[in-house]
C-alpha positions as CSV (number, residue, x, y, z in Angstrom):
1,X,-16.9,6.1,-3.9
2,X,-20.3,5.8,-3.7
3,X,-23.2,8.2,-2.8
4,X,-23.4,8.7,1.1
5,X,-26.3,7.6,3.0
6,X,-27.8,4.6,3.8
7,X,-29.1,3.3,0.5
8,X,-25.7,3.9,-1.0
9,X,-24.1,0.3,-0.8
10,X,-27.2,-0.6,-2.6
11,X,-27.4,1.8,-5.4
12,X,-23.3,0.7,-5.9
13,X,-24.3,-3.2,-5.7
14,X,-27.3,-2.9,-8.2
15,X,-24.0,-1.2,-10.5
16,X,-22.1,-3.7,-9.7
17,X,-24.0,-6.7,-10.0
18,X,-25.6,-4.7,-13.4
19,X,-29.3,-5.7,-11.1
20,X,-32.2,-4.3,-13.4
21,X,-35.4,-3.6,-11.1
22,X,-36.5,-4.9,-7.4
23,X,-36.4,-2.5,-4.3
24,X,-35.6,-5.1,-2.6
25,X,-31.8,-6.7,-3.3
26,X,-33.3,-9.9,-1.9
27,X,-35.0,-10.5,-5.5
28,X,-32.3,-9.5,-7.9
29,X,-31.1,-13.1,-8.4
30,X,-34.2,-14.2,-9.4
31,X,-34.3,-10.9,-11.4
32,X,-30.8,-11.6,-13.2
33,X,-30.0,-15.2,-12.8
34,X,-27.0,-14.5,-15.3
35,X,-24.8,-12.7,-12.5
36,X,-24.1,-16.3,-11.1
37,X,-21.6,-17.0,-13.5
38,X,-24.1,-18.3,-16.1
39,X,-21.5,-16.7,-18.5
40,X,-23.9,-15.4,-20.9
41,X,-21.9,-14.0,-24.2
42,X,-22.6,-10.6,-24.5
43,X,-24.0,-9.9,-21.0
44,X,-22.2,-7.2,-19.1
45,X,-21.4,-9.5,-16.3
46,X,-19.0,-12.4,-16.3
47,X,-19.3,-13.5,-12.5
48,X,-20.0,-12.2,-9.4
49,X,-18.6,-13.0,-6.3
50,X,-19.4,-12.3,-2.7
51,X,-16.7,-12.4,0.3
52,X,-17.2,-12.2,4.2
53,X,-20.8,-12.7,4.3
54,X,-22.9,-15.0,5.9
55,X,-25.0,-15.6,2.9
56,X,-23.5,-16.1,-1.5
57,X,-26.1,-14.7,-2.3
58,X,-25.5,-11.8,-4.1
59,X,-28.9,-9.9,-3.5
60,X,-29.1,-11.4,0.4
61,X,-24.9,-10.2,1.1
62,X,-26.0,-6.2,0.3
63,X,-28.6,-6.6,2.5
64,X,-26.5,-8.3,5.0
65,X,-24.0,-5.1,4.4
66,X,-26.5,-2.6,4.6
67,X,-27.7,-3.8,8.0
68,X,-23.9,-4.0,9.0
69,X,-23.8,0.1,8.1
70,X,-27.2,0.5,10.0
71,X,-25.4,-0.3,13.0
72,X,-23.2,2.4,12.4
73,X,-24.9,5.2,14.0
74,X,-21.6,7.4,15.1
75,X,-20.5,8.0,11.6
76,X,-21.7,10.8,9.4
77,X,-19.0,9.6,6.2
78,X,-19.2,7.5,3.1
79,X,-19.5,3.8,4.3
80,X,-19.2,2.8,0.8
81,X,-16.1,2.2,-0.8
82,X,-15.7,1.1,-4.7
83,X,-12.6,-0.1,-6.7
84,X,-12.1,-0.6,-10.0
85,X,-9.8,-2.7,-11.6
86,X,-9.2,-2.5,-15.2
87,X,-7.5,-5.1,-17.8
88,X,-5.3,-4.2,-20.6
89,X,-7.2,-4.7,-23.9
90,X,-7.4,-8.2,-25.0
91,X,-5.9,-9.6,-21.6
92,X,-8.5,-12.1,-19.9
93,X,-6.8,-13.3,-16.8
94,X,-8.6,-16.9,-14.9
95,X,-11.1,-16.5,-12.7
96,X,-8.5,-18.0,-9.8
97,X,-6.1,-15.1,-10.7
98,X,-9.0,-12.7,-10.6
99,X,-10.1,-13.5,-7.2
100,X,-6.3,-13.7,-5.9
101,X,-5.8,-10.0,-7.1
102,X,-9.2,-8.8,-5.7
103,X,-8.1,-10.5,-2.1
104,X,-5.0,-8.9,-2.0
105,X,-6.0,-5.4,-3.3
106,X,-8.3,-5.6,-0.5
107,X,-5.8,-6.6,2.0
108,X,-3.4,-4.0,0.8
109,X,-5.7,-0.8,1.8
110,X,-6.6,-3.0,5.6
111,X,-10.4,-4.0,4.1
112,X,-9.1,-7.8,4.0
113,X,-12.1,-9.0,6.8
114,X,-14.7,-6.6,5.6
115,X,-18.1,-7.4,3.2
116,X,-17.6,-7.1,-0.3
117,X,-19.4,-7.5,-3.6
118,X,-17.7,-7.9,-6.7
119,X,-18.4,-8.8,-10.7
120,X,-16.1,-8.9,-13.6
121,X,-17.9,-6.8,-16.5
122,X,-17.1,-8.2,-20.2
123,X,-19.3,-5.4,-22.0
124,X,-16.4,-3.4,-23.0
125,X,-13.0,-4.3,-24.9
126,X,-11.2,-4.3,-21.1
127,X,-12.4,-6.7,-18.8
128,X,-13.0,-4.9,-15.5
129,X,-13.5,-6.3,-12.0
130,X,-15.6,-3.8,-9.9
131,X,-15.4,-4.6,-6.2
132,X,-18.2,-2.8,-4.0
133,X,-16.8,-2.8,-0.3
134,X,-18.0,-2.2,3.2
135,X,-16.2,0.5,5.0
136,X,-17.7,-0.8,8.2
137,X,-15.9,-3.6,10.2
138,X,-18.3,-6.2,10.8
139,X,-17.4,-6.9,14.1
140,X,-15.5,-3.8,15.5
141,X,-18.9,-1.7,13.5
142,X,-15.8,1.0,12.9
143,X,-16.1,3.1,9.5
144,X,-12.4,2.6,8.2
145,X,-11.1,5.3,5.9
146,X,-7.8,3.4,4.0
147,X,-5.0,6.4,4.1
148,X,-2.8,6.7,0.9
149,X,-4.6,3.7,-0.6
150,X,-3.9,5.0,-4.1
151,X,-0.1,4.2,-3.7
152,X,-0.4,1.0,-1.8
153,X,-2.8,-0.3,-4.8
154,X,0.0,0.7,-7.0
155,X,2.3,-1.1,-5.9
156,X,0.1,-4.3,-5.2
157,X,-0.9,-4.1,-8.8
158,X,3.3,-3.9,-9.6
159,X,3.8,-7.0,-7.3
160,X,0.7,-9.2,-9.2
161,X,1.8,-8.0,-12.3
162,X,4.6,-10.4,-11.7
163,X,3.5,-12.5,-10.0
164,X,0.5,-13.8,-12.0
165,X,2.3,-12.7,-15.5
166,X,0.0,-10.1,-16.5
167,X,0.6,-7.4,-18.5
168,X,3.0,-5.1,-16.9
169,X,2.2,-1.4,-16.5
170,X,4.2,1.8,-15.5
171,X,2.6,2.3,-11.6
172,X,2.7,5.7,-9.0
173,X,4.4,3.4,-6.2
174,X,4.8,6.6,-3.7
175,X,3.9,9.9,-2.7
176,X,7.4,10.7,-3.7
177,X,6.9,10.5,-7.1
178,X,3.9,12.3,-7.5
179,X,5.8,15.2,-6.0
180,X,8.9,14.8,-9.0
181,X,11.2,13.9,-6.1
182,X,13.3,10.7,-6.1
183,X,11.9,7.9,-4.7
184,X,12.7,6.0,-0.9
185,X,13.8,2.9,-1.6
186,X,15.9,2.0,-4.6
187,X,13.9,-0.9,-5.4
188,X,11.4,0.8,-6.3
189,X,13.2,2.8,-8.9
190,X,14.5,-0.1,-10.2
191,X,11.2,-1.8,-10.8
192,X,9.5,1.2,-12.4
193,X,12.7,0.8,-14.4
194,X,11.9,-1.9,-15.3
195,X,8.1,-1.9,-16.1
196,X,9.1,1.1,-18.5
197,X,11.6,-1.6,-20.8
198,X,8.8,-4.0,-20.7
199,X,6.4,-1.1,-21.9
200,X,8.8,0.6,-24.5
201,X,11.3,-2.3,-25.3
202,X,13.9,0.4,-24.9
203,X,16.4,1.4,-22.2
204,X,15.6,3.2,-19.1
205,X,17.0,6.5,-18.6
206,X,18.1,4.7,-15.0
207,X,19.9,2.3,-16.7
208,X,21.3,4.2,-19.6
209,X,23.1,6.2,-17.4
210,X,24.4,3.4,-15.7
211,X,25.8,2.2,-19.1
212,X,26.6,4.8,-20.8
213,X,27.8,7.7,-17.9
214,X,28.5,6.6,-14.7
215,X,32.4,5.0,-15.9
216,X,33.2,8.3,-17.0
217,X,31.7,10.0,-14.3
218,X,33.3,8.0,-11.3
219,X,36.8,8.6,-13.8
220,X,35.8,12.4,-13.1
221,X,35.2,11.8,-9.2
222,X,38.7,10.1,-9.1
223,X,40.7,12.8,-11.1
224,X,41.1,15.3,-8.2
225,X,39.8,18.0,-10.4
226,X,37.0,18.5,-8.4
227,X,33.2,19.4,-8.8
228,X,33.8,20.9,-12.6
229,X,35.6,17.8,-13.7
230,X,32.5,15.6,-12.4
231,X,30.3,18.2,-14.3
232,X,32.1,18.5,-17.7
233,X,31.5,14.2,-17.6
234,X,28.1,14.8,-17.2
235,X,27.6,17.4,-19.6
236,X,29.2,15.3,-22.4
237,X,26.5,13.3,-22.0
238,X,23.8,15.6,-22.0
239,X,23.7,15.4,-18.1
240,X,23.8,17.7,-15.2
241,X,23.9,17.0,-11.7
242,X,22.2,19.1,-8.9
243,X,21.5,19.2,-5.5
244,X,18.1,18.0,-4.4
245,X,16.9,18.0,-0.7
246,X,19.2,16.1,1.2
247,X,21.0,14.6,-1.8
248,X,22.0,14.8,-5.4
249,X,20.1,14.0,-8.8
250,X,21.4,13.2,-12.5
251,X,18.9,14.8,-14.5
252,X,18.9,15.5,-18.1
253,X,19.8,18.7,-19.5
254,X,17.3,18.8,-22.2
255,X,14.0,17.6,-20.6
256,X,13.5,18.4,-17.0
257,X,11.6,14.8,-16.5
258,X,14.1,12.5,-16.2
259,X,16.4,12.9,-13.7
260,X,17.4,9.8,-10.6
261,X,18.7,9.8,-7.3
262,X,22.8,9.8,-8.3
263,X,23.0,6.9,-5.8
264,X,20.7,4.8,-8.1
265,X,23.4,4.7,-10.4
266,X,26.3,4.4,-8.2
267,X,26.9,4.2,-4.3
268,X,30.0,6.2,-5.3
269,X,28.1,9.4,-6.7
270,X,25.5,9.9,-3.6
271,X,26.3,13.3,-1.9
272,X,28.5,11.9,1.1
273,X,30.7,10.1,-1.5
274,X,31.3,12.8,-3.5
275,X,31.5,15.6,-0.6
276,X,33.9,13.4,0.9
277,X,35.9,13.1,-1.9
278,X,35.5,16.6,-3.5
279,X,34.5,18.6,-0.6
280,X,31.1,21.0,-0.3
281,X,29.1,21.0,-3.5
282,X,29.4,23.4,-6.4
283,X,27.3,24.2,-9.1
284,X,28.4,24.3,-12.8
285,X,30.5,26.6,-14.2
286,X,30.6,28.1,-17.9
287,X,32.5,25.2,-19.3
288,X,30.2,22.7,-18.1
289,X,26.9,24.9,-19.3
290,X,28.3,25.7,-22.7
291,X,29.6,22.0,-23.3
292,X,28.2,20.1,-26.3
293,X,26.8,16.7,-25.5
294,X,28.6,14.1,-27.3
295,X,26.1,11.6,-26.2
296,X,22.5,12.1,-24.7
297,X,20.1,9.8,-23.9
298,X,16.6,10.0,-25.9
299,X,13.3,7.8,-24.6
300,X,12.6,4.6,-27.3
301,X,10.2,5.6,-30.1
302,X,7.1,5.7,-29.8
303,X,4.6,3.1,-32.1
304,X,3.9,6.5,-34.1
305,X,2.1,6.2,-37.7
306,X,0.7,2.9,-36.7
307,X,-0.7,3.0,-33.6
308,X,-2.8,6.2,-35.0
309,X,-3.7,4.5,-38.2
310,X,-4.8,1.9,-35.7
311,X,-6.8,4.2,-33.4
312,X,-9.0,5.2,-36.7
313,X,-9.7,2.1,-37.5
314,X,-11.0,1.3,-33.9
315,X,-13.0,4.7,-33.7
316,X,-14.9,3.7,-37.1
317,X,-15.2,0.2,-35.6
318,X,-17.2,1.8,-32.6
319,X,-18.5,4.5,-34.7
320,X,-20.4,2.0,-37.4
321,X,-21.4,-0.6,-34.4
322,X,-22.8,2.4,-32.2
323,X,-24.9,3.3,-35.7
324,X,-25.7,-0.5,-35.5
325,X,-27.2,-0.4,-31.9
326,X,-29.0,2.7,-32.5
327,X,-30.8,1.7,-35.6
328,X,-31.9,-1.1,-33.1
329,X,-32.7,0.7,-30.2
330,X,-35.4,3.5,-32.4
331,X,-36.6,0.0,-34.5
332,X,-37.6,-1.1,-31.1
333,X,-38.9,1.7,-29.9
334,X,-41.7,2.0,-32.5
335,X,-42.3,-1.1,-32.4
336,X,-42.8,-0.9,-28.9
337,X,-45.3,2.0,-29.3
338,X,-47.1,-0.3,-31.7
339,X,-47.7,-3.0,-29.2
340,X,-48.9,0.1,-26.9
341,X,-51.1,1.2,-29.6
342,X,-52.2,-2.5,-30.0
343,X,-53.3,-3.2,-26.6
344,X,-54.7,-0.4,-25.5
345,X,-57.0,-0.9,-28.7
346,X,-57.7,-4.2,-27.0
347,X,-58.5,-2.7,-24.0
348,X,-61.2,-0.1,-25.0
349,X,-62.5,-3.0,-27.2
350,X,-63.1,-5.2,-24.4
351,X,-64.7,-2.4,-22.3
352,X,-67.4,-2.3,-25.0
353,X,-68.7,-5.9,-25.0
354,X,-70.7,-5.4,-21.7
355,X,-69.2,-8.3,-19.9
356,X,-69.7,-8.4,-16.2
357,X,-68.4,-9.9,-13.3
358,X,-65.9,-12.4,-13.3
359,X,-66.4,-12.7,-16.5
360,X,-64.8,-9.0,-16.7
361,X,-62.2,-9.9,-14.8
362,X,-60.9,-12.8,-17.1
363,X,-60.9,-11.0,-19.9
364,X,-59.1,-7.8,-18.3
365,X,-56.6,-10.6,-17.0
366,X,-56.3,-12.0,-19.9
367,X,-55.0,-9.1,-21.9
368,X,-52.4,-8.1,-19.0
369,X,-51.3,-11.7,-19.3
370,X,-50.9,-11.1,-23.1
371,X,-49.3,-7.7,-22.8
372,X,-46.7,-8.8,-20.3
373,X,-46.0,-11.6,-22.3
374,X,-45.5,-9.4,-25.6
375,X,-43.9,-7.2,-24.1
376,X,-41.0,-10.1,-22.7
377,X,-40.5,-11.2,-26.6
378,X,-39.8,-7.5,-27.4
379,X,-36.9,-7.4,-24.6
380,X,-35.5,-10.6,-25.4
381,X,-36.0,-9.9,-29.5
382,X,-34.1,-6.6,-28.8
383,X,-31.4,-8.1,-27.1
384,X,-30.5,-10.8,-29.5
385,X,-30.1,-8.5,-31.9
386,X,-27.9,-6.4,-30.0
387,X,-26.0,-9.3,-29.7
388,X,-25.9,-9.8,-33.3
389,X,-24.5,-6.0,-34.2
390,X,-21.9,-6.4,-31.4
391,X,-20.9,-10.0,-33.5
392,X,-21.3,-8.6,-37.6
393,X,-19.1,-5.6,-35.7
394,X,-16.8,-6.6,-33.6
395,X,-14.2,-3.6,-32.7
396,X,-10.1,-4.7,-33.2
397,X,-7.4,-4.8,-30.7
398,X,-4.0,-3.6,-31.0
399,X,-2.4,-7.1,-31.4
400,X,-5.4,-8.3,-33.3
401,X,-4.6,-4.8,-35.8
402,X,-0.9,-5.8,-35.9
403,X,-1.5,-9.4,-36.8
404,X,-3.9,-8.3,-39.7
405,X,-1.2,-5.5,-40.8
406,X,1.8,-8.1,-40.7
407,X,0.0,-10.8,-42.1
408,X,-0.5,-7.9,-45.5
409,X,3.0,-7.1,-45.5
410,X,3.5,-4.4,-43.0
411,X,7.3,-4.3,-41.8
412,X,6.6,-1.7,-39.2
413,X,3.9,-3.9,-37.3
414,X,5.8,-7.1,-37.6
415,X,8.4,-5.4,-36.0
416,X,6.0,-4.2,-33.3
417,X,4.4,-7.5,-32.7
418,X,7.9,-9.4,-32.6
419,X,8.7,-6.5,-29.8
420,X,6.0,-7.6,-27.7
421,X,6.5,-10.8,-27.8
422,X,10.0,-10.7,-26.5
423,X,9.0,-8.5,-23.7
424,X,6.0,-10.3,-22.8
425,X,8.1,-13.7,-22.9
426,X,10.8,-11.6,-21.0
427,X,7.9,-10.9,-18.5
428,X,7.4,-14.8,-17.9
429,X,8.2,-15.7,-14.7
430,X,11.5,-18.1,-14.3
431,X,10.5,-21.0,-12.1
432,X,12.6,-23.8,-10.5
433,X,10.7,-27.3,-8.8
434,X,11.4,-30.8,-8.4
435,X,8.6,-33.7,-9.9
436,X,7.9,-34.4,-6.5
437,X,7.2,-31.6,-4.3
438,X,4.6,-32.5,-1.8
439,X,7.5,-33.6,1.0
440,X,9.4,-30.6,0.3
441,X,10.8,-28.6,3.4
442,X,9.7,-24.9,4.8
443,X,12.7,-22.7,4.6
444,X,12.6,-18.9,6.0
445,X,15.9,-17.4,5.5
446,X,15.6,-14.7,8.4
447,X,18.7,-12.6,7.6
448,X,17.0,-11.5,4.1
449,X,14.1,-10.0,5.5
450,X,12.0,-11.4,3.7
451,X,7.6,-10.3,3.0
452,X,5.3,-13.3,4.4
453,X,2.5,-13.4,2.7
454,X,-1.4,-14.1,3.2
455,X,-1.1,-17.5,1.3
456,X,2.2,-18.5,2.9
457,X,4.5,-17.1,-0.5
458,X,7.6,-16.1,0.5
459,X,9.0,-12.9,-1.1
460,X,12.9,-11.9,-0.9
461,X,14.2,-8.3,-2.3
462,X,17.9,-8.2,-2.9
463,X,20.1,-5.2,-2.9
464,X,21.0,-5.9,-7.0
465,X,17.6,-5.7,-7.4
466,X,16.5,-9.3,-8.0
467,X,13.4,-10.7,-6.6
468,X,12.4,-14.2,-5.8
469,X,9.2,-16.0,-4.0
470,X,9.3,-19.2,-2.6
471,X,5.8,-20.8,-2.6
472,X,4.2,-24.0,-2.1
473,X,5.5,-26.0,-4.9
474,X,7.9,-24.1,-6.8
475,X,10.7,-21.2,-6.0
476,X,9.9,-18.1,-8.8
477,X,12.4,-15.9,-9.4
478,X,10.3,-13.0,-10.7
479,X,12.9,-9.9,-11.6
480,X,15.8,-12.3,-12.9
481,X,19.2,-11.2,-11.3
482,X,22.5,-12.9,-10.6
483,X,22.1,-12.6,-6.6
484,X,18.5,-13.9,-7.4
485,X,19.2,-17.2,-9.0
486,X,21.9,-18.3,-6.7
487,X,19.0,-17.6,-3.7
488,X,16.4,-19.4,-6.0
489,X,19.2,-22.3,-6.2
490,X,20.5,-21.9,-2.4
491,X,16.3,-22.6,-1.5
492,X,15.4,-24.8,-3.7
493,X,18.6,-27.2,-2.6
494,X,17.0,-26.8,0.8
495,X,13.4,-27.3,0.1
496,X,14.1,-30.0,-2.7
497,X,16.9,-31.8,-0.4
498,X,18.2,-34.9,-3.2
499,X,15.6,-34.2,-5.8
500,X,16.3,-33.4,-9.2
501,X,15.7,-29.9,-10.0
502,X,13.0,-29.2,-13.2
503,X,13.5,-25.6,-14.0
504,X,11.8,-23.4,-16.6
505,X,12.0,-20.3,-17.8
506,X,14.2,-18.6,-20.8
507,X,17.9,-19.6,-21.9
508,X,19.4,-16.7,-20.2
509,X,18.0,-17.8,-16.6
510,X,18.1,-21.7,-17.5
511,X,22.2,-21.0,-18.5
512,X,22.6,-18.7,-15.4
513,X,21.4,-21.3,-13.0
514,X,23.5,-24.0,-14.4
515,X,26.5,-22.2,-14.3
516,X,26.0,-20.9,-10.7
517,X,25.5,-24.2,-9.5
518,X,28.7,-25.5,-10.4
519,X,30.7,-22.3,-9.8
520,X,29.4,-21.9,-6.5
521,X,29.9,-26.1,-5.9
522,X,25.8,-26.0,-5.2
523,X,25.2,-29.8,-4.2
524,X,22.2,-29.7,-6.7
525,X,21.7,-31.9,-9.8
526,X,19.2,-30.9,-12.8
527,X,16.7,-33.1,-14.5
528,X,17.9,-31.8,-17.9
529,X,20.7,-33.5,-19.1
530,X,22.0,-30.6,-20.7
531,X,22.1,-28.3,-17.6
532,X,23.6,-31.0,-15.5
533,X,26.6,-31.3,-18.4
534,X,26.7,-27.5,-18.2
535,X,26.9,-27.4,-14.1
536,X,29.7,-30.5,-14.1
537,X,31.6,-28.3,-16.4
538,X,31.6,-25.1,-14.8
539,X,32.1,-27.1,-11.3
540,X,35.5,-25.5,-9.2
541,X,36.6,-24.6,-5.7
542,X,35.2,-25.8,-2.7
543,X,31.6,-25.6,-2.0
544,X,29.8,-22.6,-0.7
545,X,27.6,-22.4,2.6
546,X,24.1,-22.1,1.4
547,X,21.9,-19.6,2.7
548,X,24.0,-17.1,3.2
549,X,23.5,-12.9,2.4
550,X,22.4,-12.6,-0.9
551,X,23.6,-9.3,-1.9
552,X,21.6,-7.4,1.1
């Protein structure tokens, strides 16, 4: 947030907008013609960007803003509200797909129609887009305060992860988890799932029990040995289960931070299932505490060793180039008391000649003009040489360490980088289109209940977890399931009508889609030849109606 008061927007856009001097926000284009995406190396800003303003100016919109909040006369609270969005290190997303995340980040806390200011700053090894906003509607002149904003940005920042391809990172989607309790809606423990095996390349603790427990736990539910039967399962694998508000948990018995709703894993372990089939709940006895796990689940390892051998490297990088900029800054600054010295020598020199008049004048003129003009070179000297230290020192990133570290023989970071590389290619987004998709149809499927979004992208969450979104030109299936291919196949036969069908995207999905098609008798053909042999050979039974429930 920004300091309250009526000169806080500006204060926030000068930060923003990294505006040196001028009272008056009018001048600081003129001031800092950079900020207009001149895309200076080295400068702290990238771009800048203005949005519901009357002027793209970037100096003329905070005034427009700050005589918006003038007009605001009722309320006594901040009217200044700042957002910070921060890359992962080394990731550099399009301008496009910065501007699509800052439009919906603002739509997701309601400030979608009010002013804003934004810049990208480049200064540090994370790109990060500060966004300066108006709390004050333009036209309804109401001072909106976004409630629970944190969460909702969460989980907007989940969904464009996806969407765009980005890095993916673990996100607080809900109140509920900030509290340790089990979350809503299963989705979304499935997609922090998820974003935890694209983080760690290792199972989740969700689905491990899934794997690994639930068979033998659903054995125990169907043994009619009661509660202590299901308990004694769960024990064996270092599990316990426990009551939890209205429901039941599986938590592990070990560290008290994993545990998930026991309907995540199985619609037969939530609480009614199992009171109906085991009657009122009971906690474990002596044989379940004092059983020895034969199987417990433990989180993936950690990077360890190397990522601290790394983080020393990077702290002497910074160390050495923050020695650089300082020898810099003090060479500067006597030099800069020099030029003092200098001309105010000049000065009391020029006082003693005995000129008069306009002849005065000149000369005083004169040395301003000079010292102005010295005093320019000095700036501009001292900042291409700061650009030069930041160049002879540049500061390493984690991929850039681990290439440098494989590329001398180190087994442990080749590993690492070939980890990331899977799960950033099992990141990418599977995508199905035909060549020519400017006469495709608009298809809704109403009965999935589906999210309609600001640019027209159509989003469907299925039960199994899968999620697809239809947009202009292309159906993306972004969380790869098997009830989300056949709807990314079921739309795109109705979008694409006759068309041949391009699709992209790994082996897995590419294999899934062809096999579906011709199992499910999908009239669809492929433009690979290989996926059309695959769907004519998996082809049987009659052909399904299209666009029916899709695992909801």
């Amino acid at each position: 947030m920004s300091p309250k008061g009526g000169a806080g927007f500006a204060r926030l856009g000068a930060y923003v907008l990294n505006a040196k001097g001028g009272a008056d926000p009018a001048s600081w284009t003129r001031l800092n013609a950079y900020i207009l995406d001149a895309g200076h190396d080295g400068e702290k800003v990238a771009w800048a960007r203005v949005s519901n303003c009357q002027s793209d100016d970037p100096g003329w919109a905070v005034k427009e803003i700050l005589a918006t909040q003038a007009r605001n006369t009722r309320s006594r609270g901040d009217k200044s509200y700042h957002l910070v969005v921060s890359f992962p290190e080394g990731e550099r997303p399009a301008r496009t797909q910065i501007e699509a995340i800052e439009d919906r980040l603002c739509a997701a806390i309601g400030f979608e129609e009010h002013q804003r200011v934004s810049a990208v700053h480049q200064n540090t090894d994370n790109w990060h887009l500060h966004i300066a906003i108006n709390k004050v509607h333009p036209q309804t002149l109401l001072n909106r305060t976004p409630f629970q904003d944190h969460f909702r940005l969460q989980q907007a920042c989940a969904e464009l992860e996806i969407e765009l391809g980005l890095t993916r990172e673990p996100h607080t989607t809900g109140p509920d988890q900030q509290q340790g309790r089990a979350p809503g809606a299963a989705r979304n423990v499935r997609g922090r799932a998820a974003d935890f095996e694209a983080q760690q390349g290792g199972p989740s603790f969700l689905r491990w029990v899934r794997e690994q427990a639930a068979p033998a736990l659903l054995a125990a539910r169907d043994s009619g040995q009661g509660w202590q039967a299901l308990h004694r399962a769960a024990a064996a694998h270092g599990l316990e289960v426990k009551l939890r508000g209205a429901g039941l948990v599986i938590g592990h018995r070990s560290d008290t931070t994993l545990h998930i709703r026991a309907s995540d894993v199985d619609r037969g372990l939530s609480r009614k299932a199992l009171t109906d089939a085991l009657g009122p709940y009971e906690a474990p006895g002596q044989a379940a505490e004092a059983a020895t796990p034969a199987a417990s689940y433990a989180r993936p390892a950690r990077t360890g060793p190397l990522y601290e051998a790394f983080q020393q490297q990077r702290q002497a990088a910074l160390a050495a180039r923050r020695a650089a900029i300082e020898a810099v800054r003090q060479r500067h600054q006597a030099y800069a008391r020099e030029l003092q010295a200098h001309h105010r020598a000049r000065l009391h020199q020029e006082r003693r000649t005995g000129l008069r008049g306009f002849l005065r004048r000149d000369a005083f003129r004169h040395l301003a003009a000079v010292r102005a003009e010295d005093r320019a070179e000095r700036v501009r000297r001292e900042a291409d040489e700061r650009r030069r230290v930041r160049a002879q020192h540049p500061v390493p990133t984690w991929d850039g360490y681990l290439e440098a570290e494989a590329a001398n023989g180190n087994e442990a970071a080749l590993a690492t980088l070939r980890g990331r590389t899977q799960r950033r290619q099992q990141m990418d987004a599977q995508i199905m289109q035909a060549a020519d998709a400017t006469a495709a149809r608009h298809v809704v499927h109403q009965h999935l209940r589906p999210v309609i979004r600001r640019d027209g992208r159509v989003v469907y969450r299925l039960k199994d977890g899968g999620v697809v979104s239809d947009e202009a030109r292309h159906v993306r299936v972004s969380q790869l399931t098997t009830g989300a291919a056949f709807l990314a196949l079921t739309l795109a036969a109705d979008r694409f009508g006759n068309r041949a069908l391009i699709v992209r995207g790994s082996d897995e999905f590419r294999a899934q889609v062809a096999t579906l098609a011709g199992s499910k008798g999908l009239h669809v053909q492929f433009a690979d030849g290989s996926l059309e042999r695959q769907r004519r050979a998996s082809r049987a039974g009659p052909s399904v109606q299209q666009g029916r429930d899709h695992g909801r």
